[in-house]
N, CA, C and O of each residue as an XYZ file, in Angstrom:
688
protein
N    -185.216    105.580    108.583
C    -184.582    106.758    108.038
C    -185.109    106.969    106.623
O    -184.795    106.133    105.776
N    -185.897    108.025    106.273
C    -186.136    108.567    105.319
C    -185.282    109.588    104.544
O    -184.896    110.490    105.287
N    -184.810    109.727    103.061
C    -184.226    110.334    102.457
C    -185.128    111.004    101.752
O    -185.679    110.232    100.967
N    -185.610    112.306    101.660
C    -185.993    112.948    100.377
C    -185.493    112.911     99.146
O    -184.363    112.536     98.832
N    -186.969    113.593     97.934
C    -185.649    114.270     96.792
C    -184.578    115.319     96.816
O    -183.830    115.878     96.013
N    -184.762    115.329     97.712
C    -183.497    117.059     97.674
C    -181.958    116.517     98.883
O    -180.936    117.194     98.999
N    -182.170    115.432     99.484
C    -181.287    114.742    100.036
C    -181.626    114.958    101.472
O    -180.915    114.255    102.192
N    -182.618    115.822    102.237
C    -183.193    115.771    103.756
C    -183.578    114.365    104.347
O    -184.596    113.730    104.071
N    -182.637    114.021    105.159
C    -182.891    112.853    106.140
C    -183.670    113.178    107.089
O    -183.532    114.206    107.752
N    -184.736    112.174    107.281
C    -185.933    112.468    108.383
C    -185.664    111.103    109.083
O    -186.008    110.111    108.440
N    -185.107    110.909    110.294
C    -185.888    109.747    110.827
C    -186.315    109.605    112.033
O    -185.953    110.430    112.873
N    -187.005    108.748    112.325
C    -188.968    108.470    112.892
C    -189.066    106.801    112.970
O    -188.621    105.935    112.216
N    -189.684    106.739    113.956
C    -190.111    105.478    113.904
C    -192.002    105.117    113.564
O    -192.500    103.992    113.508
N    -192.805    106.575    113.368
C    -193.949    107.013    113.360
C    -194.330    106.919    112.184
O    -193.623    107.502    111.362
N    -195.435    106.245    111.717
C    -195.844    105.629    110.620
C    -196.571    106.674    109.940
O    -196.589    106.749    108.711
N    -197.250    107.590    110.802
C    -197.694    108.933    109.791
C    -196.419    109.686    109.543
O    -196.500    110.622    108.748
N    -195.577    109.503    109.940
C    -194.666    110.400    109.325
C    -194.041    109.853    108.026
O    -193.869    110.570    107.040
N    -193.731    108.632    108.069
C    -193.292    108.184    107.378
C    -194.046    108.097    105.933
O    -193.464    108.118    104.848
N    -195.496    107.991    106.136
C    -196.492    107.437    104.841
C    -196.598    108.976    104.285
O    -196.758    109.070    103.068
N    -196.526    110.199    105.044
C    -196.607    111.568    104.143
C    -195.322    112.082    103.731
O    -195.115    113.256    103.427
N    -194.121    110.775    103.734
C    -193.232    111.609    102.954
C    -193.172    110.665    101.791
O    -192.401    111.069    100.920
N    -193.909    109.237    101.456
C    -194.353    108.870    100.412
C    -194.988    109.504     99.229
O    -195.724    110.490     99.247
N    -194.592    108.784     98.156
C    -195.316    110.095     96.864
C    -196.244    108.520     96.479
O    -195.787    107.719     95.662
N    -197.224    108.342     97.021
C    -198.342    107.810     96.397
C    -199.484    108.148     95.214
O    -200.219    109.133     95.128
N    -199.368    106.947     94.308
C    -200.569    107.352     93.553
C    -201.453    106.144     93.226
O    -202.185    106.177     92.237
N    -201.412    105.320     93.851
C    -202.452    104.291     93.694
C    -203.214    104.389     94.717
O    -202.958    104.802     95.848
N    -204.438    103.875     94.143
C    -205.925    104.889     94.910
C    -205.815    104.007     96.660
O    -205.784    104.493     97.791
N    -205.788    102.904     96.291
C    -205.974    102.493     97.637
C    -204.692    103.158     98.684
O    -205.095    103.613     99.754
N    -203.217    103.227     98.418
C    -202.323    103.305     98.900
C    -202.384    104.906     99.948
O    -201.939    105.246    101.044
N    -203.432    105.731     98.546
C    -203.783    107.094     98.997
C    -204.465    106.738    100.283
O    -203.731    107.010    101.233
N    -205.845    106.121    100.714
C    -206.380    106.164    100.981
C    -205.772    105.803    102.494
O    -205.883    106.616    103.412
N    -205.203    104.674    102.647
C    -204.175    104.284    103.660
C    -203.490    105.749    103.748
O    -204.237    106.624    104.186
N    -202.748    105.971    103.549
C    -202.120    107.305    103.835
C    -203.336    108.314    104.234
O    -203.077    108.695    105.375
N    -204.221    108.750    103.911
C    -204.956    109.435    104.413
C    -205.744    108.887    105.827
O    -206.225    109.687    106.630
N    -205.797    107.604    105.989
C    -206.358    106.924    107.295
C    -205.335    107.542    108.007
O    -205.614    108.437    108.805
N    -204.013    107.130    107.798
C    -202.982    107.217    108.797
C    -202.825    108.817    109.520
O    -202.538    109.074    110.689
N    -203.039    109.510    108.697
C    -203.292    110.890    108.712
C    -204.434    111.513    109.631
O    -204.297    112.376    110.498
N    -205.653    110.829    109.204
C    -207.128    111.037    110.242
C    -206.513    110.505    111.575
O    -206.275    111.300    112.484
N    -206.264    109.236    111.700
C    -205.673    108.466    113.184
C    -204.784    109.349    113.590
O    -205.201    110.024    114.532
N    -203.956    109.544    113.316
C    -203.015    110.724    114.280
C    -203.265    111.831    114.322
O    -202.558    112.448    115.118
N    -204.422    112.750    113.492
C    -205.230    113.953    114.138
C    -206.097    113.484    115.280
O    -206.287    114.154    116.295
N    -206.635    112.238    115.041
C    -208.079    112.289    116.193
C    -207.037    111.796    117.354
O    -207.228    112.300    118.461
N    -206.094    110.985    117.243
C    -205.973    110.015    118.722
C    -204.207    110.175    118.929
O    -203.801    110.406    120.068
N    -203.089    110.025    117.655
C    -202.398    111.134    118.019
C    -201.384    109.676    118.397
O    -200.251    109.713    118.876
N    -202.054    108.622    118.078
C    -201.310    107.245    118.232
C    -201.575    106.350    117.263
O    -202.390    106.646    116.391
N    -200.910    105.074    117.260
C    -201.622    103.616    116.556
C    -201.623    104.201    115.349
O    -202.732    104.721    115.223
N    -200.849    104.428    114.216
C    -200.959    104.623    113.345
C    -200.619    103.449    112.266
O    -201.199    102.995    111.281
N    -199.496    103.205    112.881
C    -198.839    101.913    112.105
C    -199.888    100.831    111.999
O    -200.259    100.188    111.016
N    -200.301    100.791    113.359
C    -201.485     99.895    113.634
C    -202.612     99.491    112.536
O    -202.750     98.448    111.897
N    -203.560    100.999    112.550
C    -204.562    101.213    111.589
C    -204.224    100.580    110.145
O    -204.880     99.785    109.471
N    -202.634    101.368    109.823
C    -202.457    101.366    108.388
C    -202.382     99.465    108.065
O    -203.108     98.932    107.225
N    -201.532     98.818    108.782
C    -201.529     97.635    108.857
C    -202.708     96.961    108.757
O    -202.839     96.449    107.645
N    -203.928     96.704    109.762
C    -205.098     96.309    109.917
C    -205.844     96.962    108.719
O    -206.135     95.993    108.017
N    -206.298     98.050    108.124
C    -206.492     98.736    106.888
C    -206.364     97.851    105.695
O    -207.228     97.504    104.890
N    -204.546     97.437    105.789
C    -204.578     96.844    104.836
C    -204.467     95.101    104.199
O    -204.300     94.655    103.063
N    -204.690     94.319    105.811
C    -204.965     93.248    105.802
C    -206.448     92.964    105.305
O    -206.760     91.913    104.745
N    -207.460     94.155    105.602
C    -208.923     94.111    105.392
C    -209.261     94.690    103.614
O    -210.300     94.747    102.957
N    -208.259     94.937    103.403
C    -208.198     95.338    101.871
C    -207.657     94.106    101.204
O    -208.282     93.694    100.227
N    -206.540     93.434    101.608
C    -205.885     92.397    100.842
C    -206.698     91.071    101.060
O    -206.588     90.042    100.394
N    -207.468     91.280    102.035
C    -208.795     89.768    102.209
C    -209.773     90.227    101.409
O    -210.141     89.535    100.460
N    -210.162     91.070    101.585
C    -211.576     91.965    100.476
C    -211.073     91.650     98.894
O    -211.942     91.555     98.027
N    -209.784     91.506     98.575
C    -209.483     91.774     97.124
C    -209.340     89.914     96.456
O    -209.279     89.672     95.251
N    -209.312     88.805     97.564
C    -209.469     88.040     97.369
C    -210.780     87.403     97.383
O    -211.024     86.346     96.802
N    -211.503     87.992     97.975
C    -213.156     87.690     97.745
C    -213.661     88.545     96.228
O    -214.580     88.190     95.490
N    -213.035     89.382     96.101
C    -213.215     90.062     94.869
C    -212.969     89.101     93.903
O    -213.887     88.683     93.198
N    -211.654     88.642     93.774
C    -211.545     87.031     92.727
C    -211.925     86.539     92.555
O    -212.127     86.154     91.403
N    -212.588     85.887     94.029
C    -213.162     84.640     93.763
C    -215.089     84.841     93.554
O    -215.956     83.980     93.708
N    -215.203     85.952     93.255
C    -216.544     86.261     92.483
C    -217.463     87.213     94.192
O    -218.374     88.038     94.252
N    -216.978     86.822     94.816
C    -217.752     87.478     95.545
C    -218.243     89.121     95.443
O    -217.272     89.834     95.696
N    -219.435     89.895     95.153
C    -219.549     91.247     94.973
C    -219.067     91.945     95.981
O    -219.066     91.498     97.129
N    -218.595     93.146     95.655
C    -217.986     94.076     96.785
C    -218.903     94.182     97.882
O    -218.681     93.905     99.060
N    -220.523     94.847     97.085
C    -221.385     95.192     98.139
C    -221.844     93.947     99.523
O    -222.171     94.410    100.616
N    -221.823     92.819     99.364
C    -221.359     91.586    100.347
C    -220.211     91.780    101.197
O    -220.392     91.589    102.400
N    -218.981     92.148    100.775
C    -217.860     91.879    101.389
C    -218.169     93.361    102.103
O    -218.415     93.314    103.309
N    -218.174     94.456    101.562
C    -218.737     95.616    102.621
C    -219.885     95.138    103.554
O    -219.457     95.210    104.706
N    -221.042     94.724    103.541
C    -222.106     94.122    104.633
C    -221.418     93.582    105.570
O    -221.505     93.878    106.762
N    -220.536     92.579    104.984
C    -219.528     91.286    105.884
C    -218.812     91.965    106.451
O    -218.631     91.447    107.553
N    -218.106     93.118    106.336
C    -217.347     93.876    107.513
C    -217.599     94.647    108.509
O    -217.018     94.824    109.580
N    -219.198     95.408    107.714
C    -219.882     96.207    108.628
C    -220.232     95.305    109.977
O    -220.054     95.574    111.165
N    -220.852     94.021    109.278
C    -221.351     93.263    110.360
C    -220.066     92.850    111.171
O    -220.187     92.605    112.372
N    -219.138     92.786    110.702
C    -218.138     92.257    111.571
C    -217.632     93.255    112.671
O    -217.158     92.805    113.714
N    -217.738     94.752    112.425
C    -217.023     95.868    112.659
C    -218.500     96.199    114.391
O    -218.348     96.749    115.482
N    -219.317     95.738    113.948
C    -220.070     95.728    114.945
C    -220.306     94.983    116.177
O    -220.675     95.368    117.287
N    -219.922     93.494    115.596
C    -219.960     92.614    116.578
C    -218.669     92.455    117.165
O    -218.701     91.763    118.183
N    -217.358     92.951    116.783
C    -216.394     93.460    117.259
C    -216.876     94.636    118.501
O    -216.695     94.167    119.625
N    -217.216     95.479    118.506
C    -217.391     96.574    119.060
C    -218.207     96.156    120.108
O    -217.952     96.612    121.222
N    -219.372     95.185    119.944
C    -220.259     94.761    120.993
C    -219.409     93.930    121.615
O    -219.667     93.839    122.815
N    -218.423     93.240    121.231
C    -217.557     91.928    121.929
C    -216.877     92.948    122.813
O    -217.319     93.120    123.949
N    -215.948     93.564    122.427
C    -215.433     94.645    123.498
C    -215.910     95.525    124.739
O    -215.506     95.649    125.895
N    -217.322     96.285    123.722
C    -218.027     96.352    124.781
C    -218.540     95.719    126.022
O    -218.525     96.320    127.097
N    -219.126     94.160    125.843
C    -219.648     93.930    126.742
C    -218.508     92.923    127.262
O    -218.578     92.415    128.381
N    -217.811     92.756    126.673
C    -216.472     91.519    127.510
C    -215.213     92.320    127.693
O    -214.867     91.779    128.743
N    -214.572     92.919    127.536
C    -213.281     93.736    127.352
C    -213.529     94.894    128.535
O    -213.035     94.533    129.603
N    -214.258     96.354    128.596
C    -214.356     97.149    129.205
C    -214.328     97.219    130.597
O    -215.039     96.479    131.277
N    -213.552     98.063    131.094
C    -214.119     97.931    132.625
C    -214.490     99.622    132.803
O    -213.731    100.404    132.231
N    -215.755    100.233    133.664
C    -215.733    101.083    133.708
C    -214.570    101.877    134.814
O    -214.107    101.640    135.929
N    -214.397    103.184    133.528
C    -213.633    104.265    134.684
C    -213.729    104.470    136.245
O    -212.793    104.436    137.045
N    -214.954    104.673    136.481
C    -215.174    105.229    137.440
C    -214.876    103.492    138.587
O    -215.097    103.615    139.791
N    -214.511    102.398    138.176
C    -214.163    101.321    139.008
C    -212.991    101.492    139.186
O    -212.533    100.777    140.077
N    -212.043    102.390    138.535
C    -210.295    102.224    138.511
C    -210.239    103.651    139.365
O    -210.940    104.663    139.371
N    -208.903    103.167    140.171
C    -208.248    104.202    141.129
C    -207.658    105.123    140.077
O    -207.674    104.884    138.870
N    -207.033    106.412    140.765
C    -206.445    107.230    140.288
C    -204.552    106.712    139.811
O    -203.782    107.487    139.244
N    -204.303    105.717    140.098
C    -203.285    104.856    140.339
C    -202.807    104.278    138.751
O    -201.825    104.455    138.031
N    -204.411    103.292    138.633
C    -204.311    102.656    138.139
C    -204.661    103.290    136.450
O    -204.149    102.976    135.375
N    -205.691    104.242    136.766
C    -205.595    105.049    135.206
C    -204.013    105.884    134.883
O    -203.619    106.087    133.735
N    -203.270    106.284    136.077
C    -202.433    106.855    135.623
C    -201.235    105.811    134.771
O    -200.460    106.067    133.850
N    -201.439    104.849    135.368
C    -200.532    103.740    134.550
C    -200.784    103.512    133.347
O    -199.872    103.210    132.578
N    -202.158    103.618    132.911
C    -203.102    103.395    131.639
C    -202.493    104.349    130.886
O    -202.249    104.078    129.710
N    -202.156    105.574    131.397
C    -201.729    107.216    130.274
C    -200.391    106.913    130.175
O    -199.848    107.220    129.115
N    -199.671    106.333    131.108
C    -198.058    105.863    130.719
C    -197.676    105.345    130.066
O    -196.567    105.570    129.583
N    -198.655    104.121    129.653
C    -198.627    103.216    128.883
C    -198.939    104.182    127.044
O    -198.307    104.271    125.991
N    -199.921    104.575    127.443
C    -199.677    105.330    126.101
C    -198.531    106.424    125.918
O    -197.809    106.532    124.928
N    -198.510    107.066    126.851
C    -197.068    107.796    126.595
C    -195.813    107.638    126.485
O    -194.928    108.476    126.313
N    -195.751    106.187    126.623
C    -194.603    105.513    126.782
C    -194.170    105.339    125.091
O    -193.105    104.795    124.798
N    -195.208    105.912    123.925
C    -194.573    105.125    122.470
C    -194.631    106.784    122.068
O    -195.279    107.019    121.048
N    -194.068    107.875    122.708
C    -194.247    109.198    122.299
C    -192.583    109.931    122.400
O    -191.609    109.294    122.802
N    -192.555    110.716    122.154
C    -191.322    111.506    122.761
C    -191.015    111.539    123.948
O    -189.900    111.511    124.468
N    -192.670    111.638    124.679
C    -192.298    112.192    126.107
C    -192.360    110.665    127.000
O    -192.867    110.779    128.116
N    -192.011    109.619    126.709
C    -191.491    108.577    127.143
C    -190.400    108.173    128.471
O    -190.399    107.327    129.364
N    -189.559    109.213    128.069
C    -188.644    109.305    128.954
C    -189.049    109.972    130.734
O    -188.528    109.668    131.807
N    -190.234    111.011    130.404
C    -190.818    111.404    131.118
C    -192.372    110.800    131.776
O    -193.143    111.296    132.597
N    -192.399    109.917    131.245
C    -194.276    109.525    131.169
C    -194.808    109.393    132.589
O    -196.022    109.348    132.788
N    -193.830    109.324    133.683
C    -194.695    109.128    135.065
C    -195.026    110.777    135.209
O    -196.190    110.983    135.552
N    -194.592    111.419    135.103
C    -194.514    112.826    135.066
C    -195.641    113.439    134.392
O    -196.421    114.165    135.009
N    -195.761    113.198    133.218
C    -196.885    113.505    131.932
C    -198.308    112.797    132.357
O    -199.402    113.334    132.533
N    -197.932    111.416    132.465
C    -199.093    110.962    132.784
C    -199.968    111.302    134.284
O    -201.162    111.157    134.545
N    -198.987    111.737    135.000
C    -200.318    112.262    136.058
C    -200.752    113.294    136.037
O    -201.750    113.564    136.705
N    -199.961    114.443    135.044
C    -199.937    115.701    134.788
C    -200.992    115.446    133.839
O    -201.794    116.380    133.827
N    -201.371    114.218    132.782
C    -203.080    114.271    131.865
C    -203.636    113.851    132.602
O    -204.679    114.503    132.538
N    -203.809    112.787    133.769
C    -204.500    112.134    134.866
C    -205.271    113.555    135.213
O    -206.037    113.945    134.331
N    -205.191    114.130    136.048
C    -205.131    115.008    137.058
C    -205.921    116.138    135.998
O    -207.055    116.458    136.356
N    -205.286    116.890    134.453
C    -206.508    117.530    133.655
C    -207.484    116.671    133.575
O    -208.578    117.231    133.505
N    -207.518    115.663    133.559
C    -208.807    114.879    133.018
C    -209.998    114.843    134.326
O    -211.200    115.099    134.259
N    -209.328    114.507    135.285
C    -210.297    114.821    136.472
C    -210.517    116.049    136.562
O    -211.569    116.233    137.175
N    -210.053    116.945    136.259
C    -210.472    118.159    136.276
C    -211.719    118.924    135.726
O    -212.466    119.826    136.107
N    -211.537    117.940    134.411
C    -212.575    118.752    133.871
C    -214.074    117.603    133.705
O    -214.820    117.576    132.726
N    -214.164    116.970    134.622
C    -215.034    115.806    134.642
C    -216.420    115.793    136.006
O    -216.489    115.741    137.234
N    -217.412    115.882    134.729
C    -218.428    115.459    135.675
C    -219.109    114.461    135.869
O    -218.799    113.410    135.308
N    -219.984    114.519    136.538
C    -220.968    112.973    136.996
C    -222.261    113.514    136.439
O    -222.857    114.479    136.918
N    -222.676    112.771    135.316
C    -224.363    112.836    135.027
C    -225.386    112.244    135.695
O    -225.385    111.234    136.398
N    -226.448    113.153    135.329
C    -227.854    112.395    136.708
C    -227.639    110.602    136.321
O    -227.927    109.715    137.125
N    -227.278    110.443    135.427
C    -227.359    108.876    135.415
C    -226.332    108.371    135.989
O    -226.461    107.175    136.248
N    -224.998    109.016    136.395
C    -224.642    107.970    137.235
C    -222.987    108.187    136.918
O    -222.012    108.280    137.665
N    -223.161    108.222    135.331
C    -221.877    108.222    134.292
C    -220.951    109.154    134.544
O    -221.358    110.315    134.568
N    -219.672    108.935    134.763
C    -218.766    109.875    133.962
C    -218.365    110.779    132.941
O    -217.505    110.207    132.272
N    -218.637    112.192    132.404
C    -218.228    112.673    131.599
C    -216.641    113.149    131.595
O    -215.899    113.198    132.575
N    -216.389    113.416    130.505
C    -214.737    114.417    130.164
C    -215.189    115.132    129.303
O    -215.817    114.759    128.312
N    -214.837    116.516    129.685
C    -215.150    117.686    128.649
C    -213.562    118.057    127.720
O    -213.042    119.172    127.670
N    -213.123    117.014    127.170
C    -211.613    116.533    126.667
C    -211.208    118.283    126.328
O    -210.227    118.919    126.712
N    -212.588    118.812    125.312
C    -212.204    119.877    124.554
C    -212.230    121.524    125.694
O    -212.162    122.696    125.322
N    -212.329    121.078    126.816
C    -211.741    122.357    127.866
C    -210.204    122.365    128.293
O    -209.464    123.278    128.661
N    -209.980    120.799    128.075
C    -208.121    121.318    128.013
C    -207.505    121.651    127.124
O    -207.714    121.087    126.050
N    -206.454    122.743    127.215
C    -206.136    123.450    126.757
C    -204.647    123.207    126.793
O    -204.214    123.341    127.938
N    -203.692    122.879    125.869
C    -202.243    123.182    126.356
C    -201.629    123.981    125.566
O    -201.505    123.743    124.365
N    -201.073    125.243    126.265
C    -199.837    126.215    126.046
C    -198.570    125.927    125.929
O    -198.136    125.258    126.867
N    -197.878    126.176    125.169
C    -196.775    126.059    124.996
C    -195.468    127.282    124.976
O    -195.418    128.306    124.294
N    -194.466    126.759    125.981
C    -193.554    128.219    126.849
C    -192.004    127.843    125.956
O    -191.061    127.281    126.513
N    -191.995    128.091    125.122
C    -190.537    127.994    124.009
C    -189.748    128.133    125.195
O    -189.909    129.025    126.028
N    -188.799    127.131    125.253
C    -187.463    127.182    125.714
C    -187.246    126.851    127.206
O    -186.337    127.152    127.980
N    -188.202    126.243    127.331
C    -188.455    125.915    128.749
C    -188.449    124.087    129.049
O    -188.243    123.231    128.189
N    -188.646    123.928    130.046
C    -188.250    122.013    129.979
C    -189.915    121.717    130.044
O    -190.788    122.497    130.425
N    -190.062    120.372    129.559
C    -191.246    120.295    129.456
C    -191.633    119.023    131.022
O    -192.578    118.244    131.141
N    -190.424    119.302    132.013
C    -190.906    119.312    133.545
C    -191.100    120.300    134.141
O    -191.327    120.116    135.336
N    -191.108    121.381    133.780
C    -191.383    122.858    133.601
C    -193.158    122.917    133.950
O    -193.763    123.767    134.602
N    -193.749    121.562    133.182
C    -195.590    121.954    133.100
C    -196.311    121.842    134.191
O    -196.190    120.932    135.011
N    -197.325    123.030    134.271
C    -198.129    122.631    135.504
C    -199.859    122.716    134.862
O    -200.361    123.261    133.879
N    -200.285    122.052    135.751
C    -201.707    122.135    135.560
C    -202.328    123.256    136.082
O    -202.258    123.560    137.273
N    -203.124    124.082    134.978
C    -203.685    125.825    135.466
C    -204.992    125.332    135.998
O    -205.529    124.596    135.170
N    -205.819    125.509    137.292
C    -207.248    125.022    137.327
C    -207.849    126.426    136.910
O    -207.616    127.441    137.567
N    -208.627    126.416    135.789
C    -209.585    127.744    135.510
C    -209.253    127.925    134.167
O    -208.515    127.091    133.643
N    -209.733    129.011    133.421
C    -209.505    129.435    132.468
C    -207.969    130.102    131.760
O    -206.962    130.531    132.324
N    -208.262    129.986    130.515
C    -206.790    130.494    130.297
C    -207.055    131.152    129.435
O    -206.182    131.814    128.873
């Protein structure tokens, strides 16, 4: 529960919400707040997440800073780390899409919808994004899966239930 200056109670359990009703002015603190901000425009989740991890990689960085180590090192040391992370996932973690049933991705979108509003609803939602996503998906000469993410489109019908939604195939 957040209190403003003017006495408006906001409460949220959503970490971008929470970090933009902060009045920050220390540079790093900004900067966290502005991550948290990018993460929930691009992906719209994991915010708390980022800001957390953000700032465990800042509070280890500031102790190599002490102990003499130069910044430009401790930046190399993460890049390199931030990569071989990404290759570890890549090649050990991933399974491709196109190996998972329609079943089993829809459980995958529940799971994310499950930390949203529409929670209460997520078997519902999630086959209702399942189902756009195949929609707008092709197969490249190589083999791969595409999603053309930016052809879905969602409208919004004021005053209506949001079991109300259907999937339009075509243009809108």
């Amino acid at each position: 529960m957040l209190v403003d200056d003017i006495g408006d109670i906001n409460i949220t359990n959503d970490g971008a919400t929470i970090l933009r009703q902060l009045d920050v002015t220390h540079p790093a603190a900004k900067i966290l707040v502005e991550l948290s901000n990018i993460q929930d425009q691009e992906v719209g989740d994991g915010t708390t997440s980022v800001v957390l991890l953000a700032a465990e990689l800042l509070r280890l960085a500031n102790d190599l800073v002490k102990q003499k180590v130069h910044p430009t090192s401790i930046i190399s040391g993460y890049n390199y780390a931030k990569k071989e992370a990404c290759r570890y996932i890549r090649d050990t973690l991933t399974i491709p899409v196109n190996s998972l049933d329609s079943s089993t991705i829809t459980k995958i979108a529940s799971t994310s919808l499950s930390s949203k509003v529409l929670h209460y609803q997520d078997e519902f939602f999630s086959k209702l994004v399942v189902d756009a996503v195949e929609a707008v998906q092709e197969v490249k000469e190589d083999g791969r899966l595409h999603h053309s993410i930016n052809s879905i489109n969602i409208l919004k019908a004021h005053g209506k239930s949001g079991l109300e939604s259907e999937l339009v195939r075509g243009f809108v």
